[in-house]
N, C-alpha and C positions, 0 to 999 in steps of 0.2 A: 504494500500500500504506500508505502514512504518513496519509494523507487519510482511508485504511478506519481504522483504528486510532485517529484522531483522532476520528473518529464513535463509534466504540466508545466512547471514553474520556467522552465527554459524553452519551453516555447513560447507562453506570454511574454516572458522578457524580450525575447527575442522578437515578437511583434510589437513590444511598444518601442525599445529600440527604433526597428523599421520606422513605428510612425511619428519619430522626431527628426531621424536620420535622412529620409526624403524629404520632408520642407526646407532642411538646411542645405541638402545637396541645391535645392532648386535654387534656393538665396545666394548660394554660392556659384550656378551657373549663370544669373542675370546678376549678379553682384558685378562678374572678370570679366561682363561681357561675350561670354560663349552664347547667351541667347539675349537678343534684344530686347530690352523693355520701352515701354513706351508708345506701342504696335498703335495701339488704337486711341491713346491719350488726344484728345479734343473729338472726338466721333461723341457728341455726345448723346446717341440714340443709345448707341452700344455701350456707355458709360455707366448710364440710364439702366438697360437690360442684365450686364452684369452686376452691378452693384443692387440689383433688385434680388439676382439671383441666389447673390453671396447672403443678403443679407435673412433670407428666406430658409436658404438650408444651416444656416448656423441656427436660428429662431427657432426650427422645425428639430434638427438632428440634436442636438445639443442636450436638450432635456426628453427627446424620445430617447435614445440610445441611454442615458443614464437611467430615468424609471423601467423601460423597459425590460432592462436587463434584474433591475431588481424586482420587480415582478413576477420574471421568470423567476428567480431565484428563490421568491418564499412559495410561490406556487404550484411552482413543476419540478426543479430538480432537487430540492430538500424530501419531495414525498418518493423520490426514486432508490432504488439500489445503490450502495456506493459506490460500486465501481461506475454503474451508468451516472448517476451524479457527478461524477468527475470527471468523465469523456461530453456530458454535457454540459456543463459547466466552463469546461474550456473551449466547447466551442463557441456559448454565447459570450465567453470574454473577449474570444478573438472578433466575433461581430459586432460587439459593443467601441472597439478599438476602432474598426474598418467604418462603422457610422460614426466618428467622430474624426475621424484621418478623412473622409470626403469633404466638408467644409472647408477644413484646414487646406488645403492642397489644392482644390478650386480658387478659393478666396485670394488665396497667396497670388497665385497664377494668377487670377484678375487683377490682381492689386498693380502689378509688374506687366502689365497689358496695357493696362490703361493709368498707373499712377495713383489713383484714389482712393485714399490711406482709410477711408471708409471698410476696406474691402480685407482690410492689412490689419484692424479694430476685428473684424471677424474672426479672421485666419488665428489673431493670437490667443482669441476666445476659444474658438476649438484646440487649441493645443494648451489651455490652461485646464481645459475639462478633460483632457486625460492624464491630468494629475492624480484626477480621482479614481482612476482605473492602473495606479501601479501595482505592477503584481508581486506579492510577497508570499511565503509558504504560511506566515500567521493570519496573513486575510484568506488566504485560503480556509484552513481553517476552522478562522470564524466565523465565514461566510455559511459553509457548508455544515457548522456545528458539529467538525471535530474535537476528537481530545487532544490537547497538547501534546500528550506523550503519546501519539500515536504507533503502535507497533506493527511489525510488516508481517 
């Protein structure tokens, strides 16, 4: 059991990783210049449309992806098997991470499209909200209402 949970844990890690390490790759390709920013800066129809867009799916994903997941969580995989509570549990952390890495990575992307730090106010919104989704072996845990000294 400690082995299964130990798997768990370095794969969330390794997805929340991924979803800090790709907005910063992108900051850092239109930072040196490898991709242009600016594409669409005074188009202000498109300005308009993304910054509607960005500002909709952070409003929308932001507080879905965080209740939803706890939902699941007192609902459905607390009343499961533990071994199935654990293989599901990791997957709705991984999709909790993925709906809030959408915003962030669009947003970002708009912001550096067209300049409007409206979009950039998003992007850091979504990557402040998976603060709340670091993944540790005690939230696990306590999520799932194991025992501390779990033995395998």
């Amino acid at each position: 059991m400690k082995e299964q949970i130990k798997r768990i844990l370095i794969i969330q890690k390794s997805a929340f990783l991924g979803v800090w390490t790709a907005p910063l790759l992108l900051v850092v390709l239109y930072e040196t210049g490898l991709y242009q920013e600016g594409l669409l800066a005074g188009n202000a129809q498109m300005e308009y449309i993304l910054q509607s867009v960005s500002i909709l799916l952070t409003i929308g994903l932001i507080p879905f992806a965080l209740r939803m997941f706890n939902l699941n969580l007192v609902k459905r995989i607390k009343e499961l098997p533990l071994q199935q509570a654990l293989k599901s549990y990791q997957i709705w952390s991984i999709l909790r991470l993925a709906l809030l890495f959408v915003p962030a990575i669009l947003a970002l992307s708009f912001y550096y499209l067209t300049m409007n730090t409206t979009n950039l106010f998003c992007a850091c919104m979504a990557l402040i909200a998976t603060l709340f989704c670091v993944p540790s072996e005690n939230r696990i845990k306590n999520e799932l209402d194991l025992p501390e000294n779990l033995n395998d």
